[in-house]
Every structure is written in C-alpha cells, then in structure tokens.
Backbone bond lengths (Angstrom), bond angles and torsions (degrees), N, CA, C in turn:
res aa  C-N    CA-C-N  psi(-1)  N-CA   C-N-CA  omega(-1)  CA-C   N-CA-C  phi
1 X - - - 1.451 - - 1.522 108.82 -
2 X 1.257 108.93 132.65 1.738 112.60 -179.72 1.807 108.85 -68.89
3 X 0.963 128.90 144.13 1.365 139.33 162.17 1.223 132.74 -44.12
4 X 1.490 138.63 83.64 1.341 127.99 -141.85 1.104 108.13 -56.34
5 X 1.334 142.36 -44.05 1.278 125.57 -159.35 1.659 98.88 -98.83
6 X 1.430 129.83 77.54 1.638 144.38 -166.68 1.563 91.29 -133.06
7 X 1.136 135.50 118.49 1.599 126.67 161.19 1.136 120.23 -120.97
8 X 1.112 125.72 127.23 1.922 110.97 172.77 1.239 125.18 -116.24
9 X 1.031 129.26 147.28 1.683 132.72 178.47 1.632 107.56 -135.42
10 X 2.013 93.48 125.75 1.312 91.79 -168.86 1.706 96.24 -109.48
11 X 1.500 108.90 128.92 1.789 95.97 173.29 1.850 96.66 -100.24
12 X 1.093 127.15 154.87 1.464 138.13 135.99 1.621 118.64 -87.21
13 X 1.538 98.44 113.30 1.589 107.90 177.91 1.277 117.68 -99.81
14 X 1.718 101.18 0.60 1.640 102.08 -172.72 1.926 115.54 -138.52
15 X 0.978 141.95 128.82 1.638 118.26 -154.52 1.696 104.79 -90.00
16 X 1.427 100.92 -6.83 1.694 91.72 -177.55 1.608 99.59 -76.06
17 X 1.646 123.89 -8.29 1.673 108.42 150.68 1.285 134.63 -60.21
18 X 1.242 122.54 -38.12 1.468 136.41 152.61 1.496 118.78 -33.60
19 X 1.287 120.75 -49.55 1.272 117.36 -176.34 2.083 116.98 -93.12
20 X 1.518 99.50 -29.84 1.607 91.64 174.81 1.636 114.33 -93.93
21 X 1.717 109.47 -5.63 1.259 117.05 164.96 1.330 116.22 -158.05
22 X 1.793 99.00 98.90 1.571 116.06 178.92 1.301 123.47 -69.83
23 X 1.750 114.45 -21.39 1.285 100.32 173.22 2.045 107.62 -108.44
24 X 1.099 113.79 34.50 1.045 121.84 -176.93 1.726 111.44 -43.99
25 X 1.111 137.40 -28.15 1.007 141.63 -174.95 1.720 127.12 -76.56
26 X 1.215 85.49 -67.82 2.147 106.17 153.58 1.245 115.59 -50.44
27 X 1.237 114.92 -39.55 1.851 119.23 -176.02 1.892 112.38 -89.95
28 X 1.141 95.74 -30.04 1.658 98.96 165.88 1.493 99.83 -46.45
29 X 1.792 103.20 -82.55 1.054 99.34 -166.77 1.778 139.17 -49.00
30 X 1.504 78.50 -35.69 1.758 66.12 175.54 1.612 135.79 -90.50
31 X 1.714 99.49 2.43 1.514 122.82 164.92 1.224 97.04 -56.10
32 X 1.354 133.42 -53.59 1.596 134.06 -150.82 2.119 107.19 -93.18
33 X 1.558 94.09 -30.89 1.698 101.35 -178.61 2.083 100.09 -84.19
34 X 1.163 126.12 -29.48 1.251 121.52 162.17 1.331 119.49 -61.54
35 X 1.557 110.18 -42.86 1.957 116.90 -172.28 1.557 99.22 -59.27
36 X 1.733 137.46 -39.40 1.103 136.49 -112.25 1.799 62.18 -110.03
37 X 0.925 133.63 -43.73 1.682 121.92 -153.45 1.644 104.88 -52.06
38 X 1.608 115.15 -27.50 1.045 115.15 -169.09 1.992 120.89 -45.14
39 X 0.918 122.45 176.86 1.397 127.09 -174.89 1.693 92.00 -107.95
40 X 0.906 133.10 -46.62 1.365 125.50 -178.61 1.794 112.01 -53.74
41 X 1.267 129.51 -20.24 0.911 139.80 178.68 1.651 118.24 -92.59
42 X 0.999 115.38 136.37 1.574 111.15 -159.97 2.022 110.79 -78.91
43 X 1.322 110.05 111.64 1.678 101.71 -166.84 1.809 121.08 -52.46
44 X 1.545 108.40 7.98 1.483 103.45 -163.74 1.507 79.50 -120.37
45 X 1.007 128.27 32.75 1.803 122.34 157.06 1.500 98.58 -78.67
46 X 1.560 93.00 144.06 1.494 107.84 166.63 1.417 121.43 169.96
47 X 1.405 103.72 172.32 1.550 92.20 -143.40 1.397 122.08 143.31
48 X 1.119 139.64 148.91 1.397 133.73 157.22 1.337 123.63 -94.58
49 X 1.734 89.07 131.29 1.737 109.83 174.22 1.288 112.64 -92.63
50 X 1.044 131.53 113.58 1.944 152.28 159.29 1.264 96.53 -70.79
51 X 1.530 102.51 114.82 1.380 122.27 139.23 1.437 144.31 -116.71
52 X 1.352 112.06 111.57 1.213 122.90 -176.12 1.493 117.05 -88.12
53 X 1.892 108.51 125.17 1.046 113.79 179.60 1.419 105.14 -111.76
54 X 1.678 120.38 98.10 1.267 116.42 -164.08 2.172 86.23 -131.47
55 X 1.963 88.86 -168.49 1.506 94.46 -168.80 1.861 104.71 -101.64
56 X 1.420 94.68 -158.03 1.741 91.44 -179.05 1.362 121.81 -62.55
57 X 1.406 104.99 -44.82 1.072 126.39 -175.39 1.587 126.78 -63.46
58 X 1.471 113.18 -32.91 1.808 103.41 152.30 1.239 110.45 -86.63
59 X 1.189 134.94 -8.97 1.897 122.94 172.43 1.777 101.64 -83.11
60 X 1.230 101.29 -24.09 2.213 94.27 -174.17 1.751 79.25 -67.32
61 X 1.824 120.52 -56.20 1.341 111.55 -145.71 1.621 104.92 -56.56
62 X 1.547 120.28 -30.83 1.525 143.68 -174.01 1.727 102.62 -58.46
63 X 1.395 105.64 -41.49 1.602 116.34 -137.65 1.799 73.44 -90.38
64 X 1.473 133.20 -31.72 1.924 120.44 -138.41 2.344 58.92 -108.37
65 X 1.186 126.54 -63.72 1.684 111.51 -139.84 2.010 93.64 -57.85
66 X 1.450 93.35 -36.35 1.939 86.96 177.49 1.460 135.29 -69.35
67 X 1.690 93.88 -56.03 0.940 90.28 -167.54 1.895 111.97 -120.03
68 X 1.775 98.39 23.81 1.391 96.17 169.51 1.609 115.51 84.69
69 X 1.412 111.14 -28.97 1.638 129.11 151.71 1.878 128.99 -28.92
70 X 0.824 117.88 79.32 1.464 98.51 -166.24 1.555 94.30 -97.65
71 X 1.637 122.03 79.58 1.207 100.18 160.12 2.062 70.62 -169.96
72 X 1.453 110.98 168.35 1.559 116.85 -173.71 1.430 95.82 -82.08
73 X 1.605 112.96 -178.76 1.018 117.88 -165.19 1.441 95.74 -151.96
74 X 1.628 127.92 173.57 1.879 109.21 163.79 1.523 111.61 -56.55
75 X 1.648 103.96 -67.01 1.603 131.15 -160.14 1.290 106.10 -102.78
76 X 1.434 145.29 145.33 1.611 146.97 122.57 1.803 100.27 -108.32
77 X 1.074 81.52 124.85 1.866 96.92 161.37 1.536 104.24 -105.74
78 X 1.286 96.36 159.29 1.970 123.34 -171.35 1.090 78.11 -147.40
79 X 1.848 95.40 122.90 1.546 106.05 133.41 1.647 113.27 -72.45
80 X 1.043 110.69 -150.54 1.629 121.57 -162.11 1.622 100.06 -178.18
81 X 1.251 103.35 112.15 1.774 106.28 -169.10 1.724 107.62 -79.51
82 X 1.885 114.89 -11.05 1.076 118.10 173.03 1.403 117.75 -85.13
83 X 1.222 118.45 2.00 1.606 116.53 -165.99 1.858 85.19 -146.72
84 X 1.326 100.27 142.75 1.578 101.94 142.83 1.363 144.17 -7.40
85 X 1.525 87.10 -69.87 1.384 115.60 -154.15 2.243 82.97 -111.80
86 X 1.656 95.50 -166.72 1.700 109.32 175.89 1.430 110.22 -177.11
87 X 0.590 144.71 -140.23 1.603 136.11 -145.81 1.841 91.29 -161.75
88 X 2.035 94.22 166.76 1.123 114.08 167.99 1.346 129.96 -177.78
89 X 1.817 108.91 145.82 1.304 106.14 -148.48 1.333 111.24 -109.50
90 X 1.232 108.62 148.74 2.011 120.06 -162.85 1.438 100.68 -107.06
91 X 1.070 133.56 128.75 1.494 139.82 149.32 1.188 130.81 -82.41
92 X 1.325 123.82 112.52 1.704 131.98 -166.37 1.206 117.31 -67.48
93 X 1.356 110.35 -30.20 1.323 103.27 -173.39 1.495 119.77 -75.25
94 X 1.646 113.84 -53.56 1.418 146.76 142.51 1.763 95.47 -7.32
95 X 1.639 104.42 -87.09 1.361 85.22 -170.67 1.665 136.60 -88.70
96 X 1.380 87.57 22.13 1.647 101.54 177.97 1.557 101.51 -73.20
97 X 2.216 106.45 -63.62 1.021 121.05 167.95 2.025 120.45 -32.58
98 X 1.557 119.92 -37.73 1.384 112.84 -162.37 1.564 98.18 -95.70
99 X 1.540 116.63 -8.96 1.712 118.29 -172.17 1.807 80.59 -86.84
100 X 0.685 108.52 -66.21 1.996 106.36 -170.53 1.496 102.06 -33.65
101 X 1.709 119.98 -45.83 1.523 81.84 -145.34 1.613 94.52 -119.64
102 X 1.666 110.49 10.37 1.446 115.31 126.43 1.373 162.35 -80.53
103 X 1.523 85.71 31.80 1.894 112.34 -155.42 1.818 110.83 20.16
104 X 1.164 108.50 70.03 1.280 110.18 172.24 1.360 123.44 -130.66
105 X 1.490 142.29 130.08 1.418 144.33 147.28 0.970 101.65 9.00
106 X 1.621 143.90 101.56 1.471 149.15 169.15 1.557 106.02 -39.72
107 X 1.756 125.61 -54.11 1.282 156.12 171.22 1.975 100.31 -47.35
108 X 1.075 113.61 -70.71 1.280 132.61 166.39 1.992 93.93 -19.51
109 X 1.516 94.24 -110.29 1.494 98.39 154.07 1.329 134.48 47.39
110 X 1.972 86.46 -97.91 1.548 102.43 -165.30 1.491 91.02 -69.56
111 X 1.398 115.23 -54.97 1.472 131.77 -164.30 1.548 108.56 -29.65
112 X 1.459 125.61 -34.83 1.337 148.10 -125.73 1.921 76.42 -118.29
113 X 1.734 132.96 -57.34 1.192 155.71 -173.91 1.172 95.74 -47.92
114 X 1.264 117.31 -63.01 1.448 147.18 -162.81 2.278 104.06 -56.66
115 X 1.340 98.03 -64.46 1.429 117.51 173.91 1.568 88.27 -47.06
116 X 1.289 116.57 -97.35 1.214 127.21 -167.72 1.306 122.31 -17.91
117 X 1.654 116.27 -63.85 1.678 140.79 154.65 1.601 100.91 -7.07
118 X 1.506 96.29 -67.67 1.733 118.58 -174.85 1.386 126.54 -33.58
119 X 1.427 102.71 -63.26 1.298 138.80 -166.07 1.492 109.86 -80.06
120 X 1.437 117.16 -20.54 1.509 137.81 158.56 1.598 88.57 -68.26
121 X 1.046 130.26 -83.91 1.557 142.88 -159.06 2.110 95.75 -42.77
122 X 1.024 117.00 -32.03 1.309 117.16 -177.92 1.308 117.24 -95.00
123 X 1.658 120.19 5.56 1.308 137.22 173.50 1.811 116.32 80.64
124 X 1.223 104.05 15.89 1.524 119.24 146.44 0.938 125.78 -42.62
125 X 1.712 145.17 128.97 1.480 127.57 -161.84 1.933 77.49 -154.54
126 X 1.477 95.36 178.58 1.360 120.79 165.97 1.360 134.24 -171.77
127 X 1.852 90.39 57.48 1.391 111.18 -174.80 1.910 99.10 -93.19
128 X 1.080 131.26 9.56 1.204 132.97 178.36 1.784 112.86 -138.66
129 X 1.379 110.27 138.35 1.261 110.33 -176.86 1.253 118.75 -51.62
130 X 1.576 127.95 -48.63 1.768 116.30 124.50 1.268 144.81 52.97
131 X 1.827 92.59 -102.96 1.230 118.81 -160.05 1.270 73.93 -84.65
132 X 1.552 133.07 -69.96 1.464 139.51 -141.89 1.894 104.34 -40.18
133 X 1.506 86.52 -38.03 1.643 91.08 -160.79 1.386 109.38 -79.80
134 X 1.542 122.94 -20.75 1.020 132.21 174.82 1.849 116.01 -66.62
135 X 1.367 95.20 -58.63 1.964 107.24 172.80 1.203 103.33 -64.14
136 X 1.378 145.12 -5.49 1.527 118.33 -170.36 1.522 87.25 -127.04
137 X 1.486 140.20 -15.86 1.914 111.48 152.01 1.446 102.99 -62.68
138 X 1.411 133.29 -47.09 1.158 127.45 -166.57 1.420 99.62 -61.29
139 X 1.275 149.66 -46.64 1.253 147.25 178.68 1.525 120.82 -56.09
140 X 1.617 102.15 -36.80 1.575 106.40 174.96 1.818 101.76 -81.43
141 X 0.760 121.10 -14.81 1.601 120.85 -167.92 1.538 84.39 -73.45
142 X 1.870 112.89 -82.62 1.089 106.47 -163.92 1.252 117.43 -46.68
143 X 1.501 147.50 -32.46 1.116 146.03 -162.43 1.930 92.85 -80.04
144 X 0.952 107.83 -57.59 1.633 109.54 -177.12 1.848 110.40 -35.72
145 X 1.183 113.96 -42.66 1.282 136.79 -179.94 1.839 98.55 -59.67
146 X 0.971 88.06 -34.74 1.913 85.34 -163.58 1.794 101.99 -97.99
147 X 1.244 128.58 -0.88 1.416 135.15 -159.82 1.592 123.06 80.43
148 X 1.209 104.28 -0.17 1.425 99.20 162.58 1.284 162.05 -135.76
149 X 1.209 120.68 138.74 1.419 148.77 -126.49 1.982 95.63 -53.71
150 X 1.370 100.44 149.53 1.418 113.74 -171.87 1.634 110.87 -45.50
151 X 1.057 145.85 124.29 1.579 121.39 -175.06 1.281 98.78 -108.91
152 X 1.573 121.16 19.37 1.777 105.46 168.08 1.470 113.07 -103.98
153 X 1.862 112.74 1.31 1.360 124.86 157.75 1.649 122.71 -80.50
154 X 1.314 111.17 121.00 1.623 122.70 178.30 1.276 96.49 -99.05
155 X 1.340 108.70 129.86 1.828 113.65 -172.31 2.075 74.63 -115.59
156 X 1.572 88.94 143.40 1.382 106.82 177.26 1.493 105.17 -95.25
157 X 1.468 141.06 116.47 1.034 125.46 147.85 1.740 129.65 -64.11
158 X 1.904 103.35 141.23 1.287 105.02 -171.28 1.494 97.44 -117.46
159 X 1.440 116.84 173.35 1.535 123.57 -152.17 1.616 85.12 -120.48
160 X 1.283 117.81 106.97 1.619 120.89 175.99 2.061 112.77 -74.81
C-alpha cells in the first residue's frame, strides 16, 4: 500500500517525452507510490515528489549551477527545505543515449532513474561500497516488484 501522504507531480519540459513515453505521467507516479510501500523506506515520508521530464541541456544547466558539473547527467535530485521531500530532473537525451547502449527498455531505464532520483530524495547515497550495495538491492527489489529486470546485470550477447 502506498503511503497516504506520498504525492507526485509529473511536468514534461521536453516533447521527445511524449513520444518515447506516452504514458509518462501515470507511470511516474505510480513507479514512485509503489517504491514508497517498501519497508526499507520510512512510512512517515511525505510530501510531494516533482518530476521533471526535461532534455540535456536544463540538467547540464542544473548539474554546472548545483553541483559545479558543467556537463548533463541522467538524474539530479533537490531536496526542498519547504517540503520533506523535492523533486528531480531526467534528461532524455542522456538516458535515451545509456538505454541504447545498455540494451535496455528506454521506459525500464528512466523508471529505474526515477527509483534511484527517490531514494537520493530520502537521503540514500552511494558514496561508499556500503551504501552503493545497499541502494542498488533496494533498487533491484523495487524494480523486481514492477517486472523489471535487474539493471546492475549486463547480459553478454554471444554470436550462435
């Protein structure tokens, strides 16, 4: 069961989301209201999560004014010192480019961006071998939950 007080708001800042993900909006949300059911996640979160589905070019401008980055990235999460919780912005191009040349579900992907994004927003990190190992079962769990496939496994194709 999702956490009643969980809200999400999805904007599109860019239209090539519209076309490689039409239901991008409905599926945000309930990527993020399914993740929250988890037990690893604390049940008195709440708050609204902003998601921005924008291109490279406002996440590089996001990635150099925050975090000094001058180049895009997939994900940046913001907290928000007025809310709980804060929002976070996806780059299409970024993860169009990393679904291609990780043979993966473009949709899959973001969804996977999206979790992750989250779990940053809840003070999840993976600056330690640790933490890393800790956020990415929790990432395969939630994704397992939703049908999809582990994304920290690289399946090698072989030439029959």
């Amino acid at each position: 069961m999702a956490r009643p007080g969980l809200a999400v708001e999805t904007r599109i800042d860019h239209s090539a989301w519209r076309l490689a993900w039409p239901r991008a909006k409905l599926e945000a949300r309930r990527t993020l209201l399914q993740s929250a059911k988890f037990p690893e996640i604390d049940p008195a979160v709440s708050g609204t999560v902003v998601v921005v589905l924008t291109d490279d070019e406002r996440v590089r401008e996001l990635n150099l004014r925050f975090r000094g980055k001058n180049k895009p990235t997939n994900v940046l999460s913001f907290p928000d010192p007025s809310q709980p919780l804060g929002g976070m912005a996806l780059a299409f191009e970024t993860l169009a480019l990393e679904a291609t040349k990780q043979d993966k579900k473009f949709v899959n992907h973001v969804k996977h961006m999206i979790l992750h994004g989250f779990l940053h927003l809840l003070g999840f990190d993976h600056q330690t071998k640790r933490e890393a190992r800790l956020m990415e079962r929790l990432e395969t769990a939630m994704l397992s939950e939703m049908g999809i496939p582990n994304p920290y496994v690289i399946e090698t194709k072989t030439r029959a």
